[in-house]
C-alpha positions as CSV (number, residue, x, y, z in Angstrom):
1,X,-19.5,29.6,-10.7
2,X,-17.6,29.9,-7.4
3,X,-15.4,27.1,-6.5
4,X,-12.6,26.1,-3.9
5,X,-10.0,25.0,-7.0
6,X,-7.0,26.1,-5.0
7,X,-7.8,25.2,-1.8
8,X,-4.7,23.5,0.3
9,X,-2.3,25.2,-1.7
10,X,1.7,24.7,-1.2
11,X,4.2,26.0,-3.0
12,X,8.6,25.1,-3.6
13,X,11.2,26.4,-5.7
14,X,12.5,23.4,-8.0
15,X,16.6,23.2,-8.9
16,X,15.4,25.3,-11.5
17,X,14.4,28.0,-9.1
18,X,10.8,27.9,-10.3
19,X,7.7,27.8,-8.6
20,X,6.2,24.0,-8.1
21,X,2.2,24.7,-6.3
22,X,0.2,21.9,-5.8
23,X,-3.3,22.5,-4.5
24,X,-6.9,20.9,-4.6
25,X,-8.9,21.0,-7.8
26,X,-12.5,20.9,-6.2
27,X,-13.4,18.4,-9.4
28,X,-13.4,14.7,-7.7
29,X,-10.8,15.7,-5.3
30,X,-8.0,16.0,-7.2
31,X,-4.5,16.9,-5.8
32,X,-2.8,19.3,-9.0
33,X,0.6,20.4,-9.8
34,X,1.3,23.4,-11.7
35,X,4.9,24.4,-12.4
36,X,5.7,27.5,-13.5
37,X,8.1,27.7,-16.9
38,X,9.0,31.2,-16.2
39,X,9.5,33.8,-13.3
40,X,6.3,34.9,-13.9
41,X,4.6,31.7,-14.3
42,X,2.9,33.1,-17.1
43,X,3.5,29.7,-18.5
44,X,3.0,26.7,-17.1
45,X,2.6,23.2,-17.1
46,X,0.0,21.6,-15.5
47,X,-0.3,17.3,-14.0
48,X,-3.1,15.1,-11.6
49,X,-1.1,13.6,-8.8
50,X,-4.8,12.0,-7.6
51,X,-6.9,10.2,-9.7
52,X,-10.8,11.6,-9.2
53,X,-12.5,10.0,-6.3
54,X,-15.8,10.3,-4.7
55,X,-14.2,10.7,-1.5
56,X,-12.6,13.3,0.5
57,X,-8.9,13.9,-0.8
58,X,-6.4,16.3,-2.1
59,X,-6.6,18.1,1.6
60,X,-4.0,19.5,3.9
61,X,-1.0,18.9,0.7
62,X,2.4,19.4,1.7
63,X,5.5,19.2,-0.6
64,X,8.9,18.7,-0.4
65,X,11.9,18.6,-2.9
66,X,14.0,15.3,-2.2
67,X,18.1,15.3,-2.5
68,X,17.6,14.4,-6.2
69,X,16.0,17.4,-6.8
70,X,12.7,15.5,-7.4
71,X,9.2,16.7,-5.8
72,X,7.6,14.6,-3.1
73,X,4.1,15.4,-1.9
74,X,1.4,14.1,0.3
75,X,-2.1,14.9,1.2
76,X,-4.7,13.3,3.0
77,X,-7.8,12.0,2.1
78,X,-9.1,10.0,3.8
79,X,-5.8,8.3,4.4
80,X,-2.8,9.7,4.4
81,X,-0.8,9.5,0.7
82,X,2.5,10.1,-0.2
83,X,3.5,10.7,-3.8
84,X,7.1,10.7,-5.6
85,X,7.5,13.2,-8.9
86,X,9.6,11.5,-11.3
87,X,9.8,14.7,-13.4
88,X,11.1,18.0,-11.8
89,X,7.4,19.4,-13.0
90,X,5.0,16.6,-11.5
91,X,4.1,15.2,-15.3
92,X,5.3,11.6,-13.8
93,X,4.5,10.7,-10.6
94,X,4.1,7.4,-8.5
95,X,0.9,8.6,-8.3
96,X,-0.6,9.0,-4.9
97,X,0.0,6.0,-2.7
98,X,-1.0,5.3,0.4
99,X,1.4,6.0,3.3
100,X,-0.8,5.0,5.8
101,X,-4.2,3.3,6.0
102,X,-6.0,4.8,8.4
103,X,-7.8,8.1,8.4
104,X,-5.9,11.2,9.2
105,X,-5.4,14.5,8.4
106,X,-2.9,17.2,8.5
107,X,0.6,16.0,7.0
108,X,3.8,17.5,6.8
109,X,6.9,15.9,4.9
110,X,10.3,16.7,5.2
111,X,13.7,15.0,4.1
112,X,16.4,13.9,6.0
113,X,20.1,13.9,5.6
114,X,19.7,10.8,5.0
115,X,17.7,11.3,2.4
116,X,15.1,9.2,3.3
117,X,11.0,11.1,3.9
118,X,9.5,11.4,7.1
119,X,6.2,12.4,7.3
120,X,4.6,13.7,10.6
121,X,0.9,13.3,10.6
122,X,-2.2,13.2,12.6
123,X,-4.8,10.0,13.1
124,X,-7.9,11.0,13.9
125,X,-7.8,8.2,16.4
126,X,-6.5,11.4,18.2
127,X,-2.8,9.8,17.5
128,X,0.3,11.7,16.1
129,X,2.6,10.0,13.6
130,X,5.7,9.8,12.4
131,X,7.0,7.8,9.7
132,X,10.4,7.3,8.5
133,X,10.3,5.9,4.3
134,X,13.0,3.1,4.1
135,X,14.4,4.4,1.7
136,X,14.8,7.5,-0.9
137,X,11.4,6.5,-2.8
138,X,9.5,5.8,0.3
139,X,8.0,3.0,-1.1
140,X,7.6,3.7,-4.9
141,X,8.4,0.6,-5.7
142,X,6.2,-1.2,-3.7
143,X,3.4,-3.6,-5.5
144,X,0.2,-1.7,-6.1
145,X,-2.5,-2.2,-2.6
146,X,0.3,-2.6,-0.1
147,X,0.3,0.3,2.0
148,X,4.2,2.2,2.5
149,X,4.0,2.0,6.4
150,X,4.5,-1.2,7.8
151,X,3.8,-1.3,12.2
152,X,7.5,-1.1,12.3
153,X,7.8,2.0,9.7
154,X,5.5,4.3,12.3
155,X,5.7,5.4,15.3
156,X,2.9,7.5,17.6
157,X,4.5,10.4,19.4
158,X,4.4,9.5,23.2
């Protein structure tokens, strides 16, 4: 059977100089890590970063490799999610929070010399955002339901 596993792929280079791709699964939406144990990646290891929904997730992933040396990713669907690797290889994550509650699509992440996350994305209230995490985590450690981007934590692009 033909399926779209693989869809929104993005791939880094770890510390470890080996490939990290995260991509859609097509089975409930689920954004995927694979990370390659060799040069090859004829071995790998494989983690969910999404739990399965019945919505539309796991679309438009984008990844990026914080000063720690620690994977963060995020992905939309249907709103915008952000989350933090606490493995080099995606086995422990913070699980796919949500960044922002409010439908949008097309993320990108980077990190700052800071070292704090921003993460440019669009609304599809036709806005463009930008937010800036408070910190390293970008919310990791935030209770369960409460979204990462407070009012003052985003801004819309003028």
């Amino acid at each position: 059977r033909a399926t779209s596993a693989g869809r929104y792929t993005n791939v880094k280079l770890g510390r470890d100089g080996l490939p990290l791709v995260l991509y859609n699964r097509d089975r409930g939406g689920i954004v995927r890590a694979q990370h390659c144990a060799d040069s090859a990646c004829a071995q790998r290891t494989a983690a969910n970063l999404s739990a399965p929904t019945s919505g539309s997730t796991g679309r438009f992933i984008d990844l990026a490799m914080a000063q720690n040396g620690l994977p963060l990713a995020v992905w939309a669907g249907p709103y915008i999610h952000l989350a933090l690797c606490t493995t080099p290889d995606c086995a422990a994550s913070s699980g796919g929070r949500v960044l922002h509650q409010a439908a949008g699509a097309y993320p990108s992440i980077a990190i700052g010399d800071d070292g704090r996350p921003r993460v440019a994305y669009y609304l599809e209230t036709g806005a463009l955002q930008l937010a800036t995490c408070a910190d390293p985590l970008c919310c990791a450690n935030k209770p369960s339901g409460v979204p990462c981007c407070a009012a003052s934590q985003c801004f819309p692009f003028k």
